[in-house]
PDB file as gemmi writes it, atoms N, CA and C in Angstrom:
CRYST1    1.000    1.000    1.000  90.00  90.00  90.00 P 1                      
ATOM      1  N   UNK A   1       0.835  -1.188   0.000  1.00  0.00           N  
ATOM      2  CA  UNK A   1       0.000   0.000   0.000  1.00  0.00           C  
ATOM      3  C   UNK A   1       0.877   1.247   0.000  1.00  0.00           C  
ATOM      4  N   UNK A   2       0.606   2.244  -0.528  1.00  0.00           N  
ATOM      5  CA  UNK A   2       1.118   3.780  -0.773  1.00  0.00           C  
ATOM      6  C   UNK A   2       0.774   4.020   0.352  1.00  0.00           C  
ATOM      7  N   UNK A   3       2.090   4.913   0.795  1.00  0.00           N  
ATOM      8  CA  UNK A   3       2.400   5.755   1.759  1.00  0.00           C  
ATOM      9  C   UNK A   3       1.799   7.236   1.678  1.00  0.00           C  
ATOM     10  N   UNK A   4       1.577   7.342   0.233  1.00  0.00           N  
ATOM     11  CA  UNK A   4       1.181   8.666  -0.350  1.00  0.00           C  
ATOM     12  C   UNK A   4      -0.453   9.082  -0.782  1.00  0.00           C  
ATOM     13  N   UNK A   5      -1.266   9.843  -0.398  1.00  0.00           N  
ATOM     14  CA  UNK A   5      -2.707  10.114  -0.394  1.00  0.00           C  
ATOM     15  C   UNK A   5      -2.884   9.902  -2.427  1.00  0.00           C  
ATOM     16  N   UNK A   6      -3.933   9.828  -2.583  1.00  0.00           N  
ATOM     17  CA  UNK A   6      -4.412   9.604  -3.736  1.00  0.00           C  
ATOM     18  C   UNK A   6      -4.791  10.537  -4.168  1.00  0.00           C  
ATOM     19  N   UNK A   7      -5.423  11.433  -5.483  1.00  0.00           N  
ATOM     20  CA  UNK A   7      -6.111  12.403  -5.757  1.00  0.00           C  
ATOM     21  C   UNK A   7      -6.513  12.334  -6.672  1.00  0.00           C  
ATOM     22  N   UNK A   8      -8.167  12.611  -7.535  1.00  0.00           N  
ATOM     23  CA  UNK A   8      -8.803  11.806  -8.846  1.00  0.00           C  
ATOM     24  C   UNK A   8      -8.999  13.209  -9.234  1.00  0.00           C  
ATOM     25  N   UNK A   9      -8.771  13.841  -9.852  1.00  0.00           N  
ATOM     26  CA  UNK A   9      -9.574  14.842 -11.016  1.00  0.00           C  
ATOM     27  C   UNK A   9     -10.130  14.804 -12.362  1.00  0.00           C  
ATOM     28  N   UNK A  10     -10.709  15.417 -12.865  1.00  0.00           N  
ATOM     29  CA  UNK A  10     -10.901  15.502 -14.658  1.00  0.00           C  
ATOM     30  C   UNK A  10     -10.222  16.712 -15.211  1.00  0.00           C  
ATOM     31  N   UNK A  11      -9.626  16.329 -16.020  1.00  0.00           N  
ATOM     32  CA  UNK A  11      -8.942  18.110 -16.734  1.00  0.00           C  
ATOM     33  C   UNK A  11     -10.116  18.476 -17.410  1.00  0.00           C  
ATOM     34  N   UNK A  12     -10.497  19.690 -17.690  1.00  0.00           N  
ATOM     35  CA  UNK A  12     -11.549  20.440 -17.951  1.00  0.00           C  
ATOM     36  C   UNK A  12     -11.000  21.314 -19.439  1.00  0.00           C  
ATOM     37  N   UNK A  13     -11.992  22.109 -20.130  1.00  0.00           N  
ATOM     38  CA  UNK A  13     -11.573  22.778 -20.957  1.00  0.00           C  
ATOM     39  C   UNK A  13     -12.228  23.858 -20.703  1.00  0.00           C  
ATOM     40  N   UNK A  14     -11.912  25.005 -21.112  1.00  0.00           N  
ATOM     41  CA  UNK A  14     -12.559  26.545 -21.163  1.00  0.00           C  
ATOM     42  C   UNK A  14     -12.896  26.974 -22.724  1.00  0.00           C  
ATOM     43  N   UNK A  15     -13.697  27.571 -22.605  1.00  0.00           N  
ATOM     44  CA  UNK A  15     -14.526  28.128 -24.111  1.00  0.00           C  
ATOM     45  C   UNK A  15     -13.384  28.789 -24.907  1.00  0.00           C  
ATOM     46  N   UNK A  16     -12.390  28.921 -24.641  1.00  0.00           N  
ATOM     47  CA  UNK A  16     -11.155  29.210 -25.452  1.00  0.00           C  
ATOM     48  C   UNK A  16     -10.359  27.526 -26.203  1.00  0.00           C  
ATOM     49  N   UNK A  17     -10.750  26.762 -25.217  1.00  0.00           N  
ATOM     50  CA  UNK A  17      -9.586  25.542 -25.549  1.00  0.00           C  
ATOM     51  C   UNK A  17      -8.870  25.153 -24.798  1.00  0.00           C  
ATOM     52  N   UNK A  18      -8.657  25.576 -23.774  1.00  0.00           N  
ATOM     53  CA  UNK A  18      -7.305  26.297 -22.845  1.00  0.00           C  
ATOM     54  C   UNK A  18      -7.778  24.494 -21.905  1.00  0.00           C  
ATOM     55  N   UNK A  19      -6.843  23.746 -21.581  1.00  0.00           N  
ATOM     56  CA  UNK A  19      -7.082  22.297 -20.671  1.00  0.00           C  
ATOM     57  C   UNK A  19      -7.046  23.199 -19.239  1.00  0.00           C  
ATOM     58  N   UNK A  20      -7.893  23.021 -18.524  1.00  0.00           N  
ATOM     59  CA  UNK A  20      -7.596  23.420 -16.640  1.00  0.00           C  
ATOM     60  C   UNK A  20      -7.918  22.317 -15.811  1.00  0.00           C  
ATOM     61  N   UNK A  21      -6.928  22.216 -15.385  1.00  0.00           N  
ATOM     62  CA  UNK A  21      -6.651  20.720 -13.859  1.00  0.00           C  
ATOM     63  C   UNK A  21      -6.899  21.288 -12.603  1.00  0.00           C  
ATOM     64  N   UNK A  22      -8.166  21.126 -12.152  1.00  0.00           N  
ATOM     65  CA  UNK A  22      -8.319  21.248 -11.244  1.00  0.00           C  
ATOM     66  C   UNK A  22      -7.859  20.561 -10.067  1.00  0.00           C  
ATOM     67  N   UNK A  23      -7.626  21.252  -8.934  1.00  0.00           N  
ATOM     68  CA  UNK A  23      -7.126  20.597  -7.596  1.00  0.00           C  
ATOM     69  C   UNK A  23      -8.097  20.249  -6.776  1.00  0.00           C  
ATOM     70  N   UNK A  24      -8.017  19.317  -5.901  1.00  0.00           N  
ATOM     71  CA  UNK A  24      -9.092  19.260  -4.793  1.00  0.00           C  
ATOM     72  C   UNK A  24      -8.832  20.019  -3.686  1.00  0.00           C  
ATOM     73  N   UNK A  25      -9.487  20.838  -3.006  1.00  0.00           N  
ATOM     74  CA  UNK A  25      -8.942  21.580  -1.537  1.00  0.00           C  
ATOM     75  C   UNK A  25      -8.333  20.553  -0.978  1.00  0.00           C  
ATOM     76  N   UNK A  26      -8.739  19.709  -0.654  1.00  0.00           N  
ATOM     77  CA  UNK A  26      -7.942  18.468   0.075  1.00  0.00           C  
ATOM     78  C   UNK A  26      -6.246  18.931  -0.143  1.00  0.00           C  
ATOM     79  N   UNK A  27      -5.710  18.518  -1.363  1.00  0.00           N  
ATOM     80  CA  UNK A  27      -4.650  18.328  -2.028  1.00  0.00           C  
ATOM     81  C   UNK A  27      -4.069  19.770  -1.616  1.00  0.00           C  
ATOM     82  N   UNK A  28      -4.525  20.996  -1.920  1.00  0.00           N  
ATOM     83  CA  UNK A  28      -4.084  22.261  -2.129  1.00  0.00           C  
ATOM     84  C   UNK A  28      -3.698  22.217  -0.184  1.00  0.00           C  
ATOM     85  N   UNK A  29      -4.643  22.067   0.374  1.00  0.00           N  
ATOM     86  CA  UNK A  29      -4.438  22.276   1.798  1.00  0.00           C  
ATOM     87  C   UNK A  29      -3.359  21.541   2.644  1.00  0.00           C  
ATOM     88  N   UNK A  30      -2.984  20.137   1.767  1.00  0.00           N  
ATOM     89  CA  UNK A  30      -2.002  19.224   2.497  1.00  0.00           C  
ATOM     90  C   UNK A  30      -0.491  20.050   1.738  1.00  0.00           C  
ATOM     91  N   UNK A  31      -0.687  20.295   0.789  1.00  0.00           N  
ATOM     92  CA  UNK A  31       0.883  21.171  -0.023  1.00  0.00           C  
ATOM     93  C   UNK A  31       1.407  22.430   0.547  1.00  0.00           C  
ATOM     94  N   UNK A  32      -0.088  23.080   1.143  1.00  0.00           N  
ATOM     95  CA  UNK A  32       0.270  24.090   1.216  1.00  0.00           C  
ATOM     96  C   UNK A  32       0.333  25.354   0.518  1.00  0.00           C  
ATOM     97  N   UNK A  33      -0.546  25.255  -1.117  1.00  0.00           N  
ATOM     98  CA  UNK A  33      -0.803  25.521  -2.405  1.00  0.00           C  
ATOM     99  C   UNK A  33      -1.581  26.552  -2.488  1.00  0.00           C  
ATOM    100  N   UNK A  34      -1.815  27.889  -2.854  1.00  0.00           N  
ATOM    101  CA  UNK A  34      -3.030  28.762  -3.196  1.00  0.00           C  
ATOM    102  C   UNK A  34      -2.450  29.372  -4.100  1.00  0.00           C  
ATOM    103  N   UNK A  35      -3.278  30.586  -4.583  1.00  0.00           N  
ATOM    104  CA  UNK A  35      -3.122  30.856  -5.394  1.00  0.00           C  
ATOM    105  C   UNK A  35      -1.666  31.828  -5.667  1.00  0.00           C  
ATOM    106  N   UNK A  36      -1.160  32.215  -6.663  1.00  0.00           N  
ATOM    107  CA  UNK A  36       0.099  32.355  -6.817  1.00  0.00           C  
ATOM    108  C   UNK A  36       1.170  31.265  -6.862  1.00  0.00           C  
ATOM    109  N   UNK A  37       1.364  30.230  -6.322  1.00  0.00           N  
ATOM    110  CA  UNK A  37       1.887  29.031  -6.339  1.00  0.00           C  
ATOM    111  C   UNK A  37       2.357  29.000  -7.920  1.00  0.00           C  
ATOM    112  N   UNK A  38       3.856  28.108  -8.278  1.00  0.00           N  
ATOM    113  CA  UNK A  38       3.642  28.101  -9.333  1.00  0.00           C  
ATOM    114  C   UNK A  38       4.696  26.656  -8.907  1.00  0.00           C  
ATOM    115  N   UNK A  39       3.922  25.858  -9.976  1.00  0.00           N  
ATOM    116  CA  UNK A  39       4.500  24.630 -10.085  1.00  0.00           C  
ATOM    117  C   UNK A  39       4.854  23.878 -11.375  1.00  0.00           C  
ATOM    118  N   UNK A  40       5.433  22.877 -11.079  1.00  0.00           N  
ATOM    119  CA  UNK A  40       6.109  21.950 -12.380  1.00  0.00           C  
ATOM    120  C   UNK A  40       5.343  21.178 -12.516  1.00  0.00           C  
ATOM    121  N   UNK A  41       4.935  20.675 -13.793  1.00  0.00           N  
ATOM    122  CA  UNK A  41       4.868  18.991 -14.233  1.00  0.00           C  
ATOM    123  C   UNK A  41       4.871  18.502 -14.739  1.00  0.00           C  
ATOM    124  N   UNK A  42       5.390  17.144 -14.632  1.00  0.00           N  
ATOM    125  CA  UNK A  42       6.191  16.221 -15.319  1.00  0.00           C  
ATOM    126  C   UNK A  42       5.337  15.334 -15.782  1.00  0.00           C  
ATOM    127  N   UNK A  43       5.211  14.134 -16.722  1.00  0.00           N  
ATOM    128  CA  UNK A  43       4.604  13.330 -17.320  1.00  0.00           C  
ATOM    129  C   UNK A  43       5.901  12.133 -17.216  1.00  0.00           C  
ATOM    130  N   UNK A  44       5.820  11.232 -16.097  1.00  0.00           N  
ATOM    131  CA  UNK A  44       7.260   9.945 -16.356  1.00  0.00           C  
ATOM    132  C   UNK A  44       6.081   8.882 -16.114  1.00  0.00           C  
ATOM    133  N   UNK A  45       6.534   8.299 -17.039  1.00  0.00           N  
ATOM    134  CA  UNK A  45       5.524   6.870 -17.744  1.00  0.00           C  
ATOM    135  C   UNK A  45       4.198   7.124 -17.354  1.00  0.00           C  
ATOM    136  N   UNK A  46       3.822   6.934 -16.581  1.00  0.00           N  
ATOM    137  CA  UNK A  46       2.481   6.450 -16.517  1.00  0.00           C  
ATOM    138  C   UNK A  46       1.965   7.631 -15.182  1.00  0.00           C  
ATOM    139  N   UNK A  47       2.734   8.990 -15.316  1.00  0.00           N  
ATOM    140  CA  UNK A  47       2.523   8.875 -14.087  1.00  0.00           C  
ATOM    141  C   UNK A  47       2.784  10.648 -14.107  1.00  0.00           C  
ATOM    142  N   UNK A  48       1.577  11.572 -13.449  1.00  0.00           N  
ATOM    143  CA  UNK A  48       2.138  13.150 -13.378  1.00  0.00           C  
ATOM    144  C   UNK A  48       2.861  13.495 -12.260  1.00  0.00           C  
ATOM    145  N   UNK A  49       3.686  14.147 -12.733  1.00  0.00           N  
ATOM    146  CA  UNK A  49       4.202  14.919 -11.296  1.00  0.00           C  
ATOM    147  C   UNK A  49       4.877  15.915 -10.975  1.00  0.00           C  
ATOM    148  N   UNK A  50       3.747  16.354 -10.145  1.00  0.00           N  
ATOM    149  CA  UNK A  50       4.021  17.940  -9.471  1.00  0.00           C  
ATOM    150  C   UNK A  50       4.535  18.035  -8.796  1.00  0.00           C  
ATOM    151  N   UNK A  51       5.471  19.088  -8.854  1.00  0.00           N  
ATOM    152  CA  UNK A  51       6.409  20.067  -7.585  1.00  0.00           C  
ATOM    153  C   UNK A  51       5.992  21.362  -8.211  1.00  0.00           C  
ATOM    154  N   UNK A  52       6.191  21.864  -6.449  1.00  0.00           N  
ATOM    155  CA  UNK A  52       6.228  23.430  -6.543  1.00  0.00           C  
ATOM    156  C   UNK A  52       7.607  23.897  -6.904  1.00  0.00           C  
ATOM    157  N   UNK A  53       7.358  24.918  -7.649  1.00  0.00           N  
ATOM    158  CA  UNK A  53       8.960  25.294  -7.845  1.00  0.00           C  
ATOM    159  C   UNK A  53       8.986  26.655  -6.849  1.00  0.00           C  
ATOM    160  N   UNK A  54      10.660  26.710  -6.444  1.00  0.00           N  
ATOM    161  CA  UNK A  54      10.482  27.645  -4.724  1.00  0.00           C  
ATOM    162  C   UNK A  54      11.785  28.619  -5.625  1.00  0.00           C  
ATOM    163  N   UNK A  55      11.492  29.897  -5.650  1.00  0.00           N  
ATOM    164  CA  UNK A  55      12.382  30.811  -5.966  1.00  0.00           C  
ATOM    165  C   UNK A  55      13.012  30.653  -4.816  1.00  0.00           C  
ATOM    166  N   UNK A  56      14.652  31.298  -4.852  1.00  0.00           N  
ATOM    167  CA  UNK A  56      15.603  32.235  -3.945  1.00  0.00           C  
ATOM    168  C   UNK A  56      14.885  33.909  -3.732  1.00  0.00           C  
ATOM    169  N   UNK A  57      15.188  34.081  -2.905  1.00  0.00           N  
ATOM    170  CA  UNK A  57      15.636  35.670  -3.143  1.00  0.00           C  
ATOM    171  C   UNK A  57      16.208  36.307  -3.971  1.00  0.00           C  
ATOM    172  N   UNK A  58      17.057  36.176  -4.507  1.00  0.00           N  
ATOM    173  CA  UNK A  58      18.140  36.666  -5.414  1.00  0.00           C  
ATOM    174  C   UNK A  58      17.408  36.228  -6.953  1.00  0.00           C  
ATOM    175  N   UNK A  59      16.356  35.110  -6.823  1.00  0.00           N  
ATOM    176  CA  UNK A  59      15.887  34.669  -8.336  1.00  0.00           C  
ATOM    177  C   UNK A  59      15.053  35.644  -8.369  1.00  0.00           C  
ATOM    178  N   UNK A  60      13.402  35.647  -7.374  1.00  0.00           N  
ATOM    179  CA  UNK A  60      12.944  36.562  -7.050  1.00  0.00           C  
ATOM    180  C   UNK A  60      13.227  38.456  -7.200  1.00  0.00           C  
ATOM    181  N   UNK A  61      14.225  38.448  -6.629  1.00  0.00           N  
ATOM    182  CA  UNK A  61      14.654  40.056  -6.730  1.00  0.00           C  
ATOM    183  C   UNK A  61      15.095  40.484  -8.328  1.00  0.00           C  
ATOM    184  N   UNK A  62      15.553  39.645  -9.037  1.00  0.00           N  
ATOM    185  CA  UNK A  62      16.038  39.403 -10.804  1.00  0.00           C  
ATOM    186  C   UNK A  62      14.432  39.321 -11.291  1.00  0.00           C  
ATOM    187  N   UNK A  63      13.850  38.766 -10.991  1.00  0.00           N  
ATOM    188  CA  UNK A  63      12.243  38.535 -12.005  1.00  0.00           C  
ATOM    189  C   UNK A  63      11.755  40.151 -11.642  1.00  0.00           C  
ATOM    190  N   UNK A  64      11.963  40.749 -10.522  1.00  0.00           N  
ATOM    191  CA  UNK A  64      11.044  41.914 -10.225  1.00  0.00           C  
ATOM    192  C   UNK A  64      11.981  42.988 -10.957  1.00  0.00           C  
ATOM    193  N   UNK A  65      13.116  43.149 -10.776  1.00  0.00           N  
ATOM    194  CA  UNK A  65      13.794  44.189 -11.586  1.00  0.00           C  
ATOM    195  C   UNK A  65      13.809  44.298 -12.822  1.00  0.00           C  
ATOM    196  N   UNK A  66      13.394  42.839 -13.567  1.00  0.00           N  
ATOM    197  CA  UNK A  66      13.077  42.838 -14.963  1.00  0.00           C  
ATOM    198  C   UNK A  66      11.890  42.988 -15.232  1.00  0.00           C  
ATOM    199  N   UNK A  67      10.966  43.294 -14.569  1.00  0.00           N  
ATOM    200  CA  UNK A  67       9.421  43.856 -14.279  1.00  0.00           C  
ATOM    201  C   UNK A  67       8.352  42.477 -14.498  1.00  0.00           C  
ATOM    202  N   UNK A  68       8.903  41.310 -14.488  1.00  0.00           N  
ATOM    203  CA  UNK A  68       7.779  40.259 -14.422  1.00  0.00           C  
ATOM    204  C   UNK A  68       6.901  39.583 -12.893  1.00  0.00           C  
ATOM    205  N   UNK A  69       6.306  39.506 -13.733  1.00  0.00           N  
ATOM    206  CA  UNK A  69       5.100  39.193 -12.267  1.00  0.00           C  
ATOM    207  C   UNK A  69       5.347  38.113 -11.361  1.00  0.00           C  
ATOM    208  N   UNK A  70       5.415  38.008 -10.562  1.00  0.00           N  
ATOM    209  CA  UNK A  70       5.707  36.628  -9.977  1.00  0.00           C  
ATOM    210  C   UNK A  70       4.808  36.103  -9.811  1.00  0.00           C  
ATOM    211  N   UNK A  71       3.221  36.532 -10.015  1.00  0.00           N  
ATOM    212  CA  UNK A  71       2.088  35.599  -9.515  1.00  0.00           C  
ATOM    213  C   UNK A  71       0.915  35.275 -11.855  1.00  0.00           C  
ATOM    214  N   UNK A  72       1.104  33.931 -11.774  1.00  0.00           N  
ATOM    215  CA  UNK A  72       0.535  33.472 -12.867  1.00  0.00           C  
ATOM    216  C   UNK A  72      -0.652  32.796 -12.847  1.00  0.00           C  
ATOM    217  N   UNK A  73      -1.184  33.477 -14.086  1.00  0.00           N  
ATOM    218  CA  UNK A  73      -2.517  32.683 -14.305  1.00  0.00           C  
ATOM    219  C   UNK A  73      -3.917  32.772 -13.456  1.00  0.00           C  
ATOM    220  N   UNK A  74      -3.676  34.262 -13.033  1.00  0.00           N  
ATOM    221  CA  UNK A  74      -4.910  34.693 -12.220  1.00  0.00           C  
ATOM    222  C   UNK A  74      -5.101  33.939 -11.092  1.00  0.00           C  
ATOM    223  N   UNK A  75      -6.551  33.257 -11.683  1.00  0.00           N  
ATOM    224  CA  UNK A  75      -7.055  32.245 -10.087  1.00  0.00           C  
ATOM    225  C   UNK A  75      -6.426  30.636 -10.284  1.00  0.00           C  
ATOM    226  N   UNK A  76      -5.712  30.298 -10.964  1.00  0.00           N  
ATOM    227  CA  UNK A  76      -5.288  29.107 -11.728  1.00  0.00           C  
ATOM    228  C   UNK A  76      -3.685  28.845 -10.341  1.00  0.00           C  
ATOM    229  N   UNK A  77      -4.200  27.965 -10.305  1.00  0.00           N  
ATOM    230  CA  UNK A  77      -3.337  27.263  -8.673  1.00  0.00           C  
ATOM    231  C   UNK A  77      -1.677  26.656  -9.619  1.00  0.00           C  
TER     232      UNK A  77                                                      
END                                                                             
């Protein structure tokens, strides 16, 4: 048996086309996840997987001096 919680979603589409994966609060609340969060994911065999990706300071302070936003995709987790 997995050590690790399970989580079932459907990817969804928007009247543009656009695929959106929804999270379960469950999931968002055990990560630690809201909005602004920005994460990775991977597709290895059979299998997705997310990480959050965690700026430095110093990465952070470089994205803002080059005037980009650090928070993506509106309400999109």
């Amino acid at each position: 048996m997995s050590e690790y919680p399970k989580f079932i979603t459907t990817c969804e589409e928007d009247e543009d086309g656009n695929l959106i994966l929804p999270f379960p609060e469950e999931l968002l609340d055990a990560m630690g996840w809201g909005e602004g969060t920005t994460l990775d994911l991977d597709i290895i065999g059979d299998r997705l997987v997310i990480r959050e990706v965690v700026q430095t300071d110093v990465e952070q302070s470089v994205a803002v001096g080059r005037g980009e936003s650090q928070v993506e995709g509106g309400d999109s987790y």
